[in-house]
DRENDO-1510 file (C-alpha; in Angstrom, 1 decimal, always signed):
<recs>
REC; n; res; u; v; w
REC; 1; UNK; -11.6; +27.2; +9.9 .
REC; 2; UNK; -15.3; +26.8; +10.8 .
REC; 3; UNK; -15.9; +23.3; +13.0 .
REC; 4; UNK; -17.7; +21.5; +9.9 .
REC; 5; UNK; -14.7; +21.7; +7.6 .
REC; 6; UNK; -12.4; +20.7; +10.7 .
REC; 7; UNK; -14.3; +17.2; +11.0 .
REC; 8; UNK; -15.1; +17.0; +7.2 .
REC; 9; UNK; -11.0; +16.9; +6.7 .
REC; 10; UNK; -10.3; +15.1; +9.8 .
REC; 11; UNK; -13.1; +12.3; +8.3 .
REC; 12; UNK; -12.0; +12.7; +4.6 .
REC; 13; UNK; -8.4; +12.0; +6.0 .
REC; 14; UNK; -9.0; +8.6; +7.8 .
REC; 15; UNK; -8.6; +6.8; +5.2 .
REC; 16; UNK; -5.3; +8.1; +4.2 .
REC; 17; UNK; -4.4; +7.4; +8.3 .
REC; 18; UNK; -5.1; +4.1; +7.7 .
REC; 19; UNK; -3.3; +3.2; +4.7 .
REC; 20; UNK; -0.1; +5.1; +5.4 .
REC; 21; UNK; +0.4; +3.6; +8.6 .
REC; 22; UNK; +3.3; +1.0; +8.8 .
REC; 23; UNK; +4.5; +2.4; +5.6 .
REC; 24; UNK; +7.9; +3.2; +5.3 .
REC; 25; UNK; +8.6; +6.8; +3.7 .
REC; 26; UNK; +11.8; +8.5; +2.6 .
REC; 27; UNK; +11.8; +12.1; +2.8 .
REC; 28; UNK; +14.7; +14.2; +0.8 .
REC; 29; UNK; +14.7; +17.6; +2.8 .
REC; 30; UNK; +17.2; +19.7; +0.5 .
REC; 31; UNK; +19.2; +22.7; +1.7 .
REC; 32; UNK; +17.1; +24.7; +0.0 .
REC; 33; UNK; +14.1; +23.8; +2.3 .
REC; 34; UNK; +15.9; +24.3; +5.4 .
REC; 35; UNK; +16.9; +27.9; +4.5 .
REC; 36; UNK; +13.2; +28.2; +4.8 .
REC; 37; UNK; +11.4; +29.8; +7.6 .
REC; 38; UNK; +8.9; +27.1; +6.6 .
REC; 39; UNK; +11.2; +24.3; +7.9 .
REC; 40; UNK; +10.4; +24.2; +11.4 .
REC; 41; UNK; +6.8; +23.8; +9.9 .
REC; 42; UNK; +8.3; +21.1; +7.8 .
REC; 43; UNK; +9.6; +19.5; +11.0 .
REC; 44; UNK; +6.5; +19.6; +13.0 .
REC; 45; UNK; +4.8; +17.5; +10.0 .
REC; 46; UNK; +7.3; +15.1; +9.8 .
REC; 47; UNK; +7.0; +14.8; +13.5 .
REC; 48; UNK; +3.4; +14.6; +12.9 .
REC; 49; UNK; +3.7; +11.6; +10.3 .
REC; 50; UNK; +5.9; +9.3; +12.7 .
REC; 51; UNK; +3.1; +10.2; +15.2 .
REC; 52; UNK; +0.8; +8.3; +13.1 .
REC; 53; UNK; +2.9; +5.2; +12.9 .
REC; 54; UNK; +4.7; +6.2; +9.4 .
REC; 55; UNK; +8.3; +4.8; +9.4 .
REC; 56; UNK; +10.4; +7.9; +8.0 .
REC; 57; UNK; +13.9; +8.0; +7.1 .
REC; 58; UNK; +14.9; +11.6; +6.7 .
REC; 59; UNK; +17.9; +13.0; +4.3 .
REC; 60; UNK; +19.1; +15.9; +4.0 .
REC; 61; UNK; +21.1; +17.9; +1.8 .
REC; 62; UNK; +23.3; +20.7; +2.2 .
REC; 63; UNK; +24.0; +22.3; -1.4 .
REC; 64; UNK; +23.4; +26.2; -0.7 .
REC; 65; UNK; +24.7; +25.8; +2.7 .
REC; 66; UNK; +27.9; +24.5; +1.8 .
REC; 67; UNK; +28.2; +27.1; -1.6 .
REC; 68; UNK; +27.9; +29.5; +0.8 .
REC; 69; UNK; +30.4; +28.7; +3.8 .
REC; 70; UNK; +32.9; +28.2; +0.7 .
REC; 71; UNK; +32.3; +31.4; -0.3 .
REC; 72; UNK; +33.3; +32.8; +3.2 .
REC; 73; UNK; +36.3; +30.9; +2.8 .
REC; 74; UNK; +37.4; +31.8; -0.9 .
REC; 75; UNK; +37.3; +28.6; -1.9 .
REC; 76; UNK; +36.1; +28.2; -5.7 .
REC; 77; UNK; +33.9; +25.6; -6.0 .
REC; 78; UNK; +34.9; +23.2; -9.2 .
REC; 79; UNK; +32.3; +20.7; -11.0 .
REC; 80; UNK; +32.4; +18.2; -13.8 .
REC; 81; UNK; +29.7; +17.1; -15.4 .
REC; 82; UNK; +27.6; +18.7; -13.2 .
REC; 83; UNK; +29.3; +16.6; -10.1 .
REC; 84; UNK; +31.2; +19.0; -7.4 .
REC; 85; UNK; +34.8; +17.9; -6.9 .
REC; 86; UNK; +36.0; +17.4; -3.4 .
REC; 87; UNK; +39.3; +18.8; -2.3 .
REC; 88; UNK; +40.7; +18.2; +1.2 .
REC; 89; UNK; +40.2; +21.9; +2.1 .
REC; 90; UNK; +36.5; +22.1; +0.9 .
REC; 91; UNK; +35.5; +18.9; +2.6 .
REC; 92; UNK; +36.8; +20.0; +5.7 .
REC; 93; UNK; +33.5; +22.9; +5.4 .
REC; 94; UNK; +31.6; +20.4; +4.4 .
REC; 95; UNK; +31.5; +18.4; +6.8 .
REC; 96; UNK; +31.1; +21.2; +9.2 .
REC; 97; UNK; +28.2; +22.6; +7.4 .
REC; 98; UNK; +26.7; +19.3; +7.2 .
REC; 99; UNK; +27.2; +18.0; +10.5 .
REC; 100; UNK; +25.9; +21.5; +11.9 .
REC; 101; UNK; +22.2; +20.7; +9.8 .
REC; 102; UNK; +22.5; +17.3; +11.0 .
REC; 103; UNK; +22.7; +18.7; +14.7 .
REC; 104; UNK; +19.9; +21.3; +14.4 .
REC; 105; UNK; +17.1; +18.4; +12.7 .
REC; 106; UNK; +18.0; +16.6; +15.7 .
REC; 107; UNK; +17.3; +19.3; +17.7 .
REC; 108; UNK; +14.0; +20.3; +16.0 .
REC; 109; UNK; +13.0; +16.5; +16.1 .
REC; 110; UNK; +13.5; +16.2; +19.7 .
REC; 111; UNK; +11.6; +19.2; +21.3 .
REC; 112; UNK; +8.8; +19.0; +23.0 .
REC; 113; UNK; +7.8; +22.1; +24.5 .
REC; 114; UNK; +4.2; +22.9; +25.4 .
REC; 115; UNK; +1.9; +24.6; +22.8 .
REC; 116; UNK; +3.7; +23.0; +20.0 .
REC; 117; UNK; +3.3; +20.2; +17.4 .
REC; 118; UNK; +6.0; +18.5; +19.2 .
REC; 119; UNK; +4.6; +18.5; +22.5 .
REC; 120; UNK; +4.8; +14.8; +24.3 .
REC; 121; UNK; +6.8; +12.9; +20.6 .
REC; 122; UNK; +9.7; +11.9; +22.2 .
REC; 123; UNK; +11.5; +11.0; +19.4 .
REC; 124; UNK; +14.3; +8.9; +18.8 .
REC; 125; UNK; +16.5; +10.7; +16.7 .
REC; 126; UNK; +18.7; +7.7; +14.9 .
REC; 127; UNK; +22.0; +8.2; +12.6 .
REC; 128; UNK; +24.7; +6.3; +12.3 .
REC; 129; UNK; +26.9; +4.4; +9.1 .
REC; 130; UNK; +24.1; +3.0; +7.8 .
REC; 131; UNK; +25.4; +3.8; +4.0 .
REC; 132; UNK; +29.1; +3.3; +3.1 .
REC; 133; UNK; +30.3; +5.3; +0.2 .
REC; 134; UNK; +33.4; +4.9; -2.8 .
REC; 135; UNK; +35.1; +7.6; -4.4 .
REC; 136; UNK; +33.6; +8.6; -8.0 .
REC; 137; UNK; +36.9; +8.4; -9.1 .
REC; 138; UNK; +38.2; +9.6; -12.2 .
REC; 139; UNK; +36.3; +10.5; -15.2 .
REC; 140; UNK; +38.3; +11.9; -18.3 .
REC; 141; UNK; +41.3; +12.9; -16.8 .
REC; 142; UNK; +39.6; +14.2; -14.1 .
REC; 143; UNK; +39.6; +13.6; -10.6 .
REC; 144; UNK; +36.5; +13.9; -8.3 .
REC; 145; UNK; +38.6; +13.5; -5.3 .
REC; 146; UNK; +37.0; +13.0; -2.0 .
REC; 147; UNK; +33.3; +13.0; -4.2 .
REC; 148; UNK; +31.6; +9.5; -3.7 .
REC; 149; UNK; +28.5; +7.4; -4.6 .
REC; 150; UNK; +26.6; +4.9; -2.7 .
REC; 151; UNK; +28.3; +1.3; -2.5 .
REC; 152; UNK; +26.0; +0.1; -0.3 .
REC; 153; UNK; +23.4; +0.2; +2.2 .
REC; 154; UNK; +22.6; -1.6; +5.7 .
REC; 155; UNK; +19.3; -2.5; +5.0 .
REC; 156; UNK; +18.5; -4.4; +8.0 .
REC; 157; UNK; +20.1; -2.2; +10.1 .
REC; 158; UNK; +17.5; +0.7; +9.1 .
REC; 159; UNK; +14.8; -1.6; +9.2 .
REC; 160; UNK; +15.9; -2.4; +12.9 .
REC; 161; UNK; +15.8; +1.2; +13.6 .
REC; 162; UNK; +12.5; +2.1; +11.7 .
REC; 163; UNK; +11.1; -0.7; +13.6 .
REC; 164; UNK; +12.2; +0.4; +16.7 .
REC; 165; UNK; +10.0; +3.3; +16.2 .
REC; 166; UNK; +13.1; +5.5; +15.6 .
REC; 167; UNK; +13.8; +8.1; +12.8 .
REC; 168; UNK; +16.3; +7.9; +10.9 .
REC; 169; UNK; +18.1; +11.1; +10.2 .
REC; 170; UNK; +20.8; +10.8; +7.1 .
REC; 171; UNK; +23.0; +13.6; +5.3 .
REC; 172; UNK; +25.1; +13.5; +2.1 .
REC; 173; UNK; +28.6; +12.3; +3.9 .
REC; 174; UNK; +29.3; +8.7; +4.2 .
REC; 175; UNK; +31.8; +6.3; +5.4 .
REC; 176; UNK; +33.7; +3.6; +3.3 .
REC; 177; UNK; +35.4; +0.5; +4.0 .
REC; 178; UNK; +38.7; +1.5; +4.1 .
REC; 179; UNK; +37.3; +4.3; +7.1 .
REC; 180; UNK; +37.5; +7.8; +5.2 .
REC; 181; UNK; +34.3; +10.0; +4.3 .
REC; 182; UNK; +32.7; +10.9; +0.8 .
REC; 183; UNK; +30.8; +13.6; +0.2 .
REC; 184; UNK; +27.6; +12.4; -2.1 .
REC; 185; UNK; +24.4; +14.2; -2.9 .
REC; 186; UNK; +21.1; +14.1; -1.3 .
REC; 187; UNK; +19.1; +12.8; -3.6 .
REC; 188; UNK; +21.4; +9.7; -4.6 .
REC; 189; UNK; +21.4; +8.9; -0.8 .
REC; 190; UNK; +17.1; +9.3; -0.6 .
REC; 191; UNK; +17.1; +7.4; -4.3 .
REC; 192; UNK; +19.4; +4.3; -3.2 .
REC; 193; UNK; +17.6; +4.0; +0.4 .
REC; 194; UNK; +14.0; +3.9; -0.6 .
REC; 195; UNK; +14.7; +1.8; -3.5 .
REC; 196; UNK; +16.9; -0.8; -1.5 .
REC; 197; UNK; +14.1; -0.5; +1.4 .
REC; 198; UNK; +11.5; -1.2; -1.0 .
REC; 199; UNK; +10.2; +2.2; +0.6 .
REC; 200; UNK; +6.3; +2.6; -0.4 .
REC; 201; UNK; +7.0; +6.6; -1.1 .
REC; 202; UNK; +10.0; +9.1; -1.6 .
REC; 203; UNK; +9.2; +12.7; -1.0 .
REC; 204; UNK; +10.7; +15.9; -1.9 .
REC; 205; UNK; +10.8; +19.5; -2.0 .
REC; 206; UNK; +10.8; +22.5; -4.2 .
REC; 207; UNK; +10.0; +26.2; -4.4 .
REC; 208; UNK; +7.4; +25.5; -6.6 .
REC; 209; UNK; +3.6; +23.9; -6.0 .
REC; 210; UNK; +5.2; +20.7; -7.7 .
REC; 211; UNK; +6.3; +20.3; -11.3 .
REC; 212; UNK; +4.1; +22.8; -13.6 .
REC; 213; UNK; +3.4; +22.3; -17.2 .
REC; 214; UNK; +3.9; +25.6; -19.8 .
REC; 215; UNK; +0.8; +27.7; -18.4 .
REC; 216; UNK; +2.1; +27.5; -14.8 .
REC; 217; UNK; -0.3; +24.6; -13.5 .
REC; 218; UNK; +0.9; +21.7; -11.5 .
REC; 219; UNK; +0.9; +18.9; -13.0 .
REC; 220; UNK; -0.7; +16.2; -10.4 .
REC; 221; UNK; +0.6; +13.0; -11.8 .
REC; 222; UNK; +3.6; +11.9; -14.5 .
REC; 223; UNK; +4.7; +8.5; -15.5 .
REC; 224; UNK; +8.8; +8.6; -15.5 .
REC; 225; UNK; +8.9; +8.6; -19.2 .
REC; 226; UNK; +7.4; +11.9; -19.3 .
REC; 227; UNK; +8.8; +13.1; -16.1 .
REC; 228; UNK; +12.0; +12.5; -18.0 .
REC; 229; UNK; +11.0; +14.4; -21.3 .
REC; 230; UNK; +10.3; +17.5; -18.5 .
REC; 231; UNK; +14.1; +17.1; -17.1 .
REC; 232; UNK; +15.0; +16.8; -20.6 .
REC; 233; UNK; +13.6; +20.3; -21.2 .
REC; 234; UNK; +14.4; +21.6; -17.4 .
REC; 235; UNK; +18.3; +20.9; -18.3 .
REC; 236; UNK; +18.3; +23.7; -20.6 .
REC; 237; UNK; +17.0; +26.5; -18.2 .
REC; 238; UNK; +19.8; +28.0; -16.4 .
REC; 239; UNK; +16.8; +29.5; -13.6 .
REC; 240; UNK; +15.6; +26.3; -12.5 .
REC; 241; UNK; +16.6; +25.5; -9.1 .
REC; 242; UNK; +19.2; +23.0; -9.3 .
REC; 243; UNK; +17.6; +20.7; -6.2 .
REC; 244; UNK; +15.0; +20.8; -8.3 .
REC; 245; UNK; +16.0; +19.0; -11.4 .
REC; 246; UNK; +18.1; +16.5; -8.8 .
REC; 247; UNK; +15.1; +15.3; -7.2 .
REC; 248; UNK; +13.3; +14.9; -10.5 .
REC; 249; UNK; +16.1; +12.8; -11.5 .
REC; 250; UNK; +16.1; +11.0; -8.4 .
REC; 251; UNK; +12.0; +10.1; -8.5 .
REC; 252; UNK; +12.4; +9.1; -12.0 .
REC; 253; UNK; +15.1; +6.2; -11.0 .
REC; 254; UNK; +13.4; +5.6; -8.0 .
REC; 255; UNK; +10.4; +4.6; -9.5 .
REC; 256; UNK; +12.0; +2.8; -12.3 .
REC; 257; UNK; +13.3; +0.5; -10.0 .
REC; 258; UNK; +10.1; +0.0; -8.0 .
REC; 259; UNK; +8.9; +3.1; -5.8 .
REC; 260; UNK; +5.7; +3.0; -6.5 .
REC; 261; UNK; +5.2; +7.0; -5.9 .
REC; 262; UNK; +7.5; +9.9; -5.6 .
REC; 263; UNK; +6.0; +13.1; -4.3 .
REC; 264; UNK; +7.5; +16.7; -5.2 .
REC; 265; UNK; +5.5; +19.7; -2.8 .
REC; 266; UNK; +6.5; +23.2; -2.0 .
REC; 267; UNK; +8.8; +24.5; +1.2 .
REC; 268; UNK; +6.8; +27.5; +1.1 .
REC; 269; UNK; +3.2; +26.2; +1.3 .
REC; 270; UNK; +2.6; +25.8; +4.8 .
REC; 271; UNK; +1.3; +22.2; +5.4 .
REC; 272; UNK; +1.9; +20.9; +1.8 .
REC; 273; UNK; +3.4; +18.2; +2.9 .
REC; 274; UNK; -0.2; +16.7; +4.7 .
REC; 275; UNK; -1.9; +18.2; +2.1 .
REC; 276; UNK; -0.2; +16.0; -0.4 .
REC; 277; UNK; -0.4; +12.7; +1.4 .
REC; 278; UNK; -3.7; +13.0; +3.5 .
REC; 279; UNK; -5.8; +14.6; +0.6 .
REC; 280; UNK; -7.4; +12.6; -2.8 .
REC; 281; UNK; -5.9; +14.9; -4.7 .
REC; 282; UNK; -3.1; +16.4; -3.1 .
REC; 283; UNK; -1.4; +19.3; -4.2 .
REC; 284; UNK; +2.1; +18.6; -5.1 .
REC; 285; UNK; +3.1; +16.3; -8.3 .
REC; 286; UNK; +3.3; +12.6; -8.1 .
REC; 287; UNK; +5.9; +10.5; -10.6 .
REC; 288; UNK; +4.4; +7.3; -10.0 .
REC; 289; UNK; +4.9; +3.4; -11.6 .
REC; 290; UNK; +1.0; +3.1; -11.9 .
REC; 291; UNK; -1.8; +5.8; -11.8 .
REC; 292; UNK; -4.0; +6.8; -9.4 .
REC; 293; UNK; -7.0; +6.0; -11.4 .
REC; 294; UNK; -7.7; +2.8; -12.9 .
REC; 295; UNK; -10.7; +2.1; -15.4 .
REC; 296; UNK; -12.0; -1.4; -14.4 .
REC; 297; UNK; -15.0; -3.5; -14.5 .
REC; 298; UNK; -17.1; -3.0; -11.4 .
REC; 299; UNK; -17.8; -5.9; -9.2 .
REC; 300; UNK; -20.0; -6.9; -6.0 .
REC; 301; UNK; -17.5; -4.7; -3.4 .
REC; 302; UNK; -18.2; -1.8; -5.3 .
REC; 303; UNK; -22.1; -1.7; -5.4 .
REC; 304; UNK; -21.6; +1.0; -1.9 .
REC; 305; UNK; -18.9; +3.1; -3.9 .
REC; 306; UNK; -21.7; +3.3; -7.2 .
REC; 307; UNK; -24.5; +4.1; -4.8 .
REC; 308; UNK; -22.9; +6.6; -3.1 .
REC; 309; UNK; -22.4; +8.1; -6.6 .
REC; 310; UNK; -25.7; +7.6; -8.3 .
REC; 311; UNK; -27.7; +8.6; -5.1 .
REC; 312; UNK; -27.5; +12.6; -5.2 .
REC; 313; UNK; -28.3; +11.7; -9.2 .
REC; 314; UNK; -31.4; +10.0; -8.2 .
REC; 315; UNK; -32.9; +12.0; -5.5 .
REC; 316; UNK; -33.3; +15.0; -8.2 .
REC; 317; UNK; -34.5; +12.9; -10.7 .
REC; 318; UNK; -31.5; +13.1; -13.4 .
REC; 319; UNK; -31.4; +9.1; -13.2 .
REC; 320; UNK; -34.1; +6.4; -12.6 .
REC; 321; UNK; -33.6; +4.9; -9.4 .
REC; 322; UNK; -32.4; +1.6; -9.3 .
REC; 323; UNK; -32.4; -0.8; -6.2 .
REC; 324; UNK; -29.4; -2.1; -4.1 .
REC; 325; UNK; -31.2; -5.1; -5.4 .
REC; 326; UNK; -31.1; -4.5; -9.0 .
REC; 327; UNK; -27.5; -3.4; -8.8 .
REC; 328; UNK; -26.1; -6.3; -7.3 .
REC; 329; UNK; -27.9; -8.5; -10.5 .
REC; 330; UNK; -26.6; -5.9; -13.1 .
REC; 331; UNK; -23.0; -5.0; -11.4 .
REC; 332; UNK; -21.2; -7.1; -14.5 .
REC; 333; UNK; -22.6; -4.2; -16.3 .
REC; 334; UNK; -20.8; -1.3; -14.9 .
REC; 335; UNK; -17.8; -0.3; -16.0 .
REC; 336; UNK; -15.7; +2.5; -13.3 .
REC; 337; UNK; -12.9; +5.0; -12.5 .
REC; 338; UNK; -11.6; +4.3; -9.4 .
REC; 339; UNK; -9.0; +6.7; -7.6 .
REC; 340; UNK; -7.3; +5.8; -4.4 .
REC; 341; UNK; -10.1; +3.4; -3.5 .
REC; 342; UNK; -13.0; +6.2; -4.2 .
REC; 343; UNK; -15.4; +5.3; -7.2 .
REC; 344; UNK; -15.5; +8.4; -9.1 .
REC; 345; UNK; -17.0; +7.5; -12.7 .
REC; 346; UNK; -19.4; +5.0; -13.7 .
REC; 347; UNK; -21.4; +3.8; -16.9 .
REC; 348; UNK; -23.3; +1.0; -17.7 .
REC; 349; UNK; -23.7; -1.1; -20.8 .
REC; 350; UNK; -26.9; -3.4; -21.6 .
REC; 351; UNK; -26.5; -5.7; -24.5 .
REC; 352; UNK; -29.4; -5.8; -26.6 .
REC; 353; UNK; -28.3; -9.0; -28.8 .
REC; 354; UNK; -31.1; -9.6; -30.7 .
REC; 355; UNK; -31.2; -5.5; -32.2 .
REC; 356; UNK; -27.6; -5.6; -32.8 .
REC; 357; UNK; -27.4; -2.8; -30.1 .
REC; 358; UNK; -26.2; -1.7; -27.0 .
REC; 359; UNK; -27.4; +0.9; -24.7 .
REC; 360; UNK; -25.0; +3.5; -23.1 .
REC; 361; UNK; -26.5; +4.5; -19.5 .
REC; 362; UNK; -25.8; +6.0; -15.9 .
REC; 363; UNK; -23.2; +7.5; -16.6 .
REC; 364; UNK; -22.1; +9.9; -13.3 .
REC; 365; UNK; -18.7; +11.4; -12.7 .
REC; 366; UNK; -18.5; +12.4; -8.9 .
REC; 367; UNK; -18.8; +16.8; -8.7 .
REC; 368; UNK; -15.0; +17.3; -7.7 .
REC; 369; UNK; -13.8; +14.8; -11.0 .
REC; 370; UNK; -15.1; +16.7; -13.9 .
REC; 371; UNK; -12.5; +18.7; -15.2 .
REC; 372; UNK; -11.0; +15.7; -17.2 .
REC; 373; UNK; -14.0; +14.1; -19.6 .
REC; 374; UNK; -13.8; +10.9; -17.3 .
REC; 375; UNK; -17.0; +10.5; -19.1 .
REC; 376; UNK; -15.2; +10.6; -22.7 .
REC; 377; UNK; -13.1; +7.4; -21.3 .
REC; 378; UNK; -15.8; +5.7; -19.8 .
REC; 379; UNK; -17.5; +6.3; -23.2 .
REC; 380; UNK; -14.7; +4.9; -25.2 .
REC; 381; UNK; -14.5; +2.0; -23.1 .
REC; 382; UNK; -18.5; +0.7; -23.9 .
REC; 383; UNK; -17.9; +1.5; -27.5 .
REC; 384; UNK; -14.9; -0.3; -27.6 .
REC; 385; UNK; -17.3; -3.5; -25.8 .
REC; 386; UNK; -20.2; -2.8; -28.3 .
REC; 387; UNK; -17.9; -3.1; -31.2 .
REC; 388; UNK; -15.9; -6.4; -30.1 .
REC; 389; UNK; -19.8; -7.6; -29.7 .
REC; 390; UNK; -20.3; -6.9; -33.6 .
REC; 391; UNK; -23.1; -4.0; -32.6 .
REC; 392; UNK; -24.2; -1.7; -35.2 .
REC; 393; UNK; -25.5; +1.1; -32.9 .
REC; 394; UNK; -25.2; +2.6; -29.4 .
REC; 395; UNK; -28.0; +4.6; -28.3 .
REC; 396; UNK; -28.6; +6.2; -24.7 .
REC; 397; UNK; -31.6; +8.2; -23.1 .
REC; 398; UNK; -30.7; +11.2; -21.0 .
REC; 399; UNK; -32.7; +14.2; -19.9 .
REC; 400; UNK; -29.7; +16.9; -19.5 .
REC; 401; UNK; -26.9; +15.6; -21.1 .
REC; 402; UNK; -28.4; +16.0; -24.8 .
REC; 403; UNK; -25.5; +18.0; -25.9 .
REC; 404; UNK; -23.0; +16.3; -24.2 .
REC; 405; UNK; -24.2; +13.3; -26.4 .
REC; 406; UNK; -23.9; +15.1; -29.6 .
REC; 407; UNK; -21.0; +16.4; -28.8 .
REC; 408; UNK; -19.9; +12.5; -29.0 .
REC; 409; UNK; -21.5; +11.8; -32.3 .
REC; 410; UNK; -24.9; +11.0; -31.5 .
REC; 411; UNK; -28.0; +12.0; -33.0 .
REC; 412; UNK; -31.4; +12.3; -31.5 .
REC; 413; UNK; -34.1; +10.0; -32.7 .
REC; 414; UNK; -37.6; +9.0; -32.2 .
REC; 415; UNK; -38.6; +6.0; -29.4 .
REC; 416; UNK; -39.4; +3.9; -32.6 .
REC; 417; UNK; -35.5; +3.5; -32.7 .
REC; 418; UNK; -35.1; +2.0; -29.8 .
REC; 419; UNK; -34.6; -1.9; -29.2 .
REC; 420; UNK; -38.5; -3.4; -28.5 .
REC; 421; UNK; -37.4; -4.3; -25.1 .
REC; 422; UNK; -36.6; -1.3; -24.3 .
REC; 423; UNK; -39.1; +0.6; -26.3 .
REC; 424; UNK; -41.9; -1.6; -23.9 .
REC; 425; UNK; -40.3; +0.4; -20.8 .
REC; 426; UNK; -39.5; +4.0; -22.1 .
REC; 427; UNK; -41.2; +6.0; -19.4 .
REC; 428; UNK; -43.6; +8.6; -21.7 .
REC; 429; UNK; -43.5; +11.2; -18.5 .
REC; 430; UNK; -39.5; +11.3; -18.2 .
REC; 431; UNK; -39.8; +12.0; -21.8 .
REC; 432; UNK; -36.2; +11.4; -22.0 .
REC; 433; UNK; -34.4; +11.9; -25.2 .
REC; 434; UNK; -32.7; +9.6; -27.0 .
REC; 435; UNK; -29.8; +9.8; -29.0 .
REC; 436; UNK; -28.0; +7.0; -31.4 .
REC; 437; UNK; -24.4; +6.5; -32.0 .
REC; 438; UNK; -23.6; +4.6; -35.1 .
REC; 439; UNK; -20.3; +1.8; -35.0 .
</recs>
């Protein structure tokens, strides 16, 4: 990596340091992952995040592990409904499997070795009964045996831990009240603690990049209800991963009971995992209660965000250059996209009451943002205005976005159509076009 894109990311990340410290983050680290030669990595970065004063509580899951020590011990494993029944022999390897993964995390957590991402962490490595189980019970006849579900969970207990600068390191086994052990899944363990925590983020893992849509793409943002049509469709394919679809599950209740974002990254990607939370865009999939970007009406704080967008615009002569001066009297004007706190869309609209009309203008989308016709949105948004105002037209002036305008309906016409406000300031040496919508 050449020096300039070192301090460009370490710069473009600050902001992502900032807000993400003293946030509390669950992380759901599936068998699957650490079958991976990637889960060191995955360890390191974890490491990494507590470094940076993130409060992480870590679960784990054990699901190939334990298919394959029953396996060595000819032991069928039996399921209903898609639940694994518990016999006495088959917990007894479980909770050897699980305790040994339990033992190496703790082991990874707490080196620190020279010439490694651990070096001087000095972590405290917490676990304890912080979750007490019940038996499923029995369901049609059947009997899940020693197979459990979360009753509860010590909430202050982990928060006492978490604020002791500790990590807490969970697996799928739990205690009840009556003192025997349950064996539950992962991702109702990470589900049940971040939502009970009020955690700000549960994250997860997968083979994949994230969740992809039917060409293979990631798809960088769902709301649950369509996160839930995708498990709808995943249930049917025998191939997908089967930590996969849990986790889906699990960041569809999470954030239907207030975890604001679930994250879903790869194992195999080296660094995914910081890519995801200290990048705008990340690289994983987010399910999420509320999207990223938000179309608002701009206001005096965002006057450094627009400038920072209209500048490059201005110094090549694309828009006419307006004033930090001007902009503060015209910000009720400006409608914006905003992502993660970056302004990346603008428009403007300036009534013309006494034409009936309103003018559509400086409209900029930031360079990395215009895959998605944020312009089209900003665009409905001032029509929508212009109409509630009872306007007749919409007209704009551009100098290279002609046929992005007639794309939208416009038509060009002469500078006699414009409003005689504006037709006293057209600017004869721009020799802008402009183009008329009719509402």
């Amino acid at each position: 990596m050449r020096t300039t894109e070192l301090v460009d990311g370490f710069r473009h990340s600050a902001s992502y340091v900032n807000s993400h410290r003293g946030k509390t983050f669950v992380v759901m680290l599936g068998g699957e992952a650490l079958a991976q030669n990637q889960f060191r990595s995955i360890i390191n970065d974890i490491a990494l995040l507590h470094s940076l004063g993130i409060k992480i509580v870590l679960v784990h899951g054990a699901r190939p592990q334990i298919d394959e020590a029953l396996a060595e011990k000819s032991i069928a494993p039996e399921y209903y409904n898609g639940i694994r029944i518990t016999e006495e022999d088959a917990f007894k390897v479980i909770k050897q499997v699980v305790g040994g993964l339990q033992l190496d995390i703790t082991a990874r957590l707490s080196m620190s070795l020279s010439n490694t991402p651990m070096q001087g962490a000095q972590i405290n490595v917490v676990s304890g009964n912080f979750v007490i189980a019940q038996p499923l019970g029995i369901d049609d006849g059947v009997d899940y045996a020693l197979s459990g579900k979360v009753r509860r969970i010590d909430v202050q207990g982990l928060k006492a831990q978490l604020d002791n600068n500790g990590i807490v390191l969970l697996g799928p086994i739990a205690a009840s009240v009556t003192g025997e052990s349950f064996n539950l899944t992962a991702e109702e363990v990470a589900t049940q603690i971040a939502v009970r925590l009020k955690a700000d983020k549960m994250i997860g893992f997968s083979s994949q990049k994230g969740i992809l849509d039917n060409s293979g793409e990631v798809l960088a943002e769902l709301m649950p209800n369509e996160a839930q049509q995708i498990l709808n469709d995943l249930s049917q394919e025998s191939e997908v991963c089967v930590g996969t679809k849990a986790f889906l599950k699990a960041s569809i209740d999470a954030c239907r009971n207030g975890v604001a974002r679930c994250h879903f990254v790869s194992y195999l990607d080296d660094g995914s995992l910081l890519q995801e939370l200290f990048s705008r865009d990340g690289v994983g999939t987010q399910i999420v209660t509320e999207s990223a970007e938000r179309l608002r009406r701009a206001g005096i704080g965002d006057i450094g965000g627009i400038l920072d967008l209209i500048r490059p615009l201005e110094e090549k002569g694309i828009l006419v250059r307006r004033s930090r001066e001007q902009l503060e009297m015209e910000i009720e004007q400006f409608m914006l996209i905003e992502r993660d706190s970056l302004v990346i869309g603008c428009a403007a609209f300036y009534p013309f009451e006494e034409d009936n009309a309103g003018e559509f203008a400086c409209l900029v989308v930031h360079p990395e943002y215009r895959d998605a016709d944020r312009g089209s949105i900003l665009l409905k948004n001032i029509i929508g205005q212009a109409r509630v105002r009872g306007y007749s037209r919409l007209f704009a002036l551009t100098t290279r976005s002609i046929h992005w305008f007639l794309e939208h309906g416009f038509e060009i016409v002469e500078v006699d159509e414009l409003p005689d406000k504006k037709k006293q300031l057209y600017n004869y040496q721009r020799k802008s076009k402009i183009l008329s919508l009719q509402l």
